[in-house]
C-alpha positions, 0 to 999 in steps of 0.5 A: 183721713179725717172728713172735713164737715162744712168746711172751706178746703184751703190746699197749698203745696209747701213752697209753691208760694214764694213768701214775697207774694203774701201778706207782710207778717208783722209778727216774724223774727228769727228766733236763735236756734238756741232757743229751740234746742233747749227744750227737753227731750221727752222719749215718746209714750210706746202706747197710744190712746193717751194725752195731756190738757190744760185749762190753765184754770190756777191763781193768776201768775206771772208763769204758766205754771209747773207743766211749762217751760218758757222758751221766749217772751213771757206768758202768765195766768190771768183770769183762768186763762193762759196770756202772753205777758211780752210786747212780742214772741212769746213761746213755752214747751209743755214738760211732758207731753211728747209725740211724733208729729204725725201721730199727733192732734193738738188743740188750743182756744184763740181768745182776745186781746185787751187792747187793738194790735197785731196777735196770735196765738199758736200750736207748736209740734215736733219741738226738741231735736234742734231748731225745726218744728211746725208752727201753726198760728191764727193771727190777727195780721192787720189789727183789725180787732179779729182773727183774719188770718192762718200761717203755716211755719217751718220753726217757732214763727218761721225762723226756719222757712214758710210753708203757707199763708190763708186769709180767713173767710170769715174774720172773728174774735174767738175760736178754737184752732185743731192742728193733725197731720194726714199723708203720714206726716206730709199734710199739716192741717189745720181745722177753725170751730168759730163758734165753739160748737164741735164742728168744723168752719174752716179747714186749712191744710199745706203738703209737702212737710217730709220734702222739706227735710226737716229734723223733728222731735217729739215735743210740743208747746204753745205761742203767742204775740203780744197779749192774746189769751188762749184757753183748753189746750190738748194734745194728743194722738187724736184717739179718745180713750172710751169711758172707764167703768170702776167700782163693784157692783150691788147685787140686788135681792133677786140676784140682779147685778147691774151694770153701767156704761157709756157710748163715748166721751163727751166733749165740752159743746155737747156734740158727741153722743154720749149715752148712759145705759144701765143694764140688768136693772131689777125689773119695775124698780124705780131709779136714778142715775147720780154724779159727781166730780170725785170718785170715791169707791166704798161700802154703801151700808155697814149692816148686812143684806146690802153690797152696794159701794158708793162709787161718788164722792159728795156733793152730787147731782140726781137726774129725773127719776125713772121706771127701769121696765122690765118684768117685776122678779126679773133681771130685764130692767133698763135705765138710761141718761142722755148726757148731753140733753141733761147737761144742756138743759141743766146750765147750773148743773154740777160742773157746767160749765165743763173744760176740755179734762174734767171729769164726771163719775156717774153711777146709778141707784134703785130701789130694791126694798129688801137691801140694805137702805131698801136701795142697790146701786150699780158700779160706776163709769167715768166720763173725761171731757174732750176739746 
């Protein structure tokens, strides 16, 4: 079970709060099931470790785009985020990401509305085999000007039942909203980031989903009422697949090949660790580890004594240059890059501001003087931003 750090733990039951006790949800319309059963049934991936993103950063646009389908209302593209375009429930189904509900993590950031009224903005599982799903929204629910609110449904925006309802402890205009599933499916949960720094402000969870006997499939999707933007989305098994290293290696002069790799995948506010090492580095060489946005495996030099590749596409971005240590003829050298202290310090940097998605190539060079160039490069790895 996930922990929930610095987290306000909201537990409720599902039904054991009658509906007229709460809050009067303005935004509630039945949908006809209709509208649900027409999202296409996409046969879940037999492998795990994989996921889906959108930062919905594309021309401003009356549709979402190709990965979307609009089940009701309308959304569009606006200013590099996704918007509900209708004065009402809005809803659309991604295309192809498609998983048990129990197995799946989604994320969605909750972002303003241009003008003060009742909204939300939703995550949306277990979409495709008829009129049942879990929705999860944060919802301004009293036109307050923030978010103040959470709701748990049974259907896109409770057309099939209520399962619980949380006042926020502290209201506000933005966020980001992550919906799991613990207890083998029986726990929805649901964990606010108010300030977008990776961790947990509020947590909010209701149990009893497989009492509740619902038919489930393995879609998912995004909603909203009236004009909220919302921004990053994802959706996955909750299990980050490690960085990936590619290209080939130069082997340097004294038969040093080196080699790159990185503790983990960083996430878009630089909270996760994410270190890059360099080993079997010759030893007292000076270099740098480099990166770009484009990967681009080929031959570094065409004349001999070199056989290092270029693993990085122009234009790129050089990080302070560095002693690799080490006994000189030897193979002991080291360099290394924190990741996150770089980035963070370096906001005008090659892709900074990063989305939840994008993806960084990083490679190391160094010098080794009787190489082609006088230089040798180490493969490369590449890093995939998290939410």
């Amino acid at each position: 079970m996930r922990s929930k750090p610095l987290a306000v733990l909201a537990g409720l039951a599902a039904g054991s709060l009658a509906l007229a006790q709460n809050p009067i949800d303005a935004t509630w319309v039945p949908v006809p099931p209709a509208a649900i059963a027409a999202v296409p049934q996409v046969p879940p991936p037999s492998n795990l470790q994989v996921g889906w993103t959108d930062n919905f950063d594309r021309p401003n646009n009356s549709v979402l785009g190709p990965d979307w389908t609009q089940q009701a209302g309308s959304m569009g593209i606006d200013n590099n985020q996704g918007r509900g375009t209708a004065m009402s429930n809005s809803w659309a189904s991604h295309n192809s990401a498609s998983l048990a509900y129990s197995n799946a993590t989604a994320s969605v950031d909750y972002l303003p509305s241009p003008a003060p009224g009742i909204i939300y903005v939703a995550l949306i599982f277990g979409t495709g085999a008829g009129s049942d799903c879990i929705f999860m929204k944060v919802q301004d629910n009293s036109s307050a000007g923030n978010y103040n609110r959470v709701w748990f449904y049974r259907g896109i925006n409770g057309s099939n039942g209520f399962f619980g309802s949380f006042p926020i402890a502290s209201p506000h205009v933005s966020g980001r909203m992550t919906g799991y599933f613990t207890n083998a499916g029986n726990t929805a949960n649901l964990d606010l980031d108010w300030d977008f720094n990776g961790t947990v402000d509020e947590h909010f969870e209701v149990s009893g989903l497989l009492a509740a006997g619902m038919t489930l499939g393995t879609g998912t999707g995004v909603g909203n009422y009236r004009d909220p933007a919302f921004d990053n989305w994802s959706f996955g098994d909750g299990q980050v697949t490690p960085p990936v290293a590619y290209c080939t290696s130069g082997t340097s002069s004294n038969g040093c090949v080196a080699s790159i790799s990185a503790t983990a995948q960083p996430n878009v506010a630089h909270s996760t660790p994410c270190l890059i090492s360099v080993a079997n580095v010759p030893g007292q060489r000076s270099g740098i580890v480099f990166y770009g946005l484009v990967a681009l495996p080929q031959p570094w030099c065409s004349l001999g004594g070199g056989s290092s590749f270029l693993c990085v596409k122009p234009p790129t971005m050089r990080t302070p240059p560095q002693n690799s240590a080490g006994s000189f003829g030897a193979c002991d050298g080291t360099l290394a890059l924190d990741w996150n202290a770089f980035q963070l310090a370096n906001p005008g940097a090659l892709g900074n501001p990063w989305s939840a998605g994008g993806k960084a190539y990083v490679q190391a060079w160094y010098r080794d003087p009787p190489s082609c160039k006088t230089t040798s490069m180490s493969d490369a790895v590449e890093l995939t931003y998290q939410p």
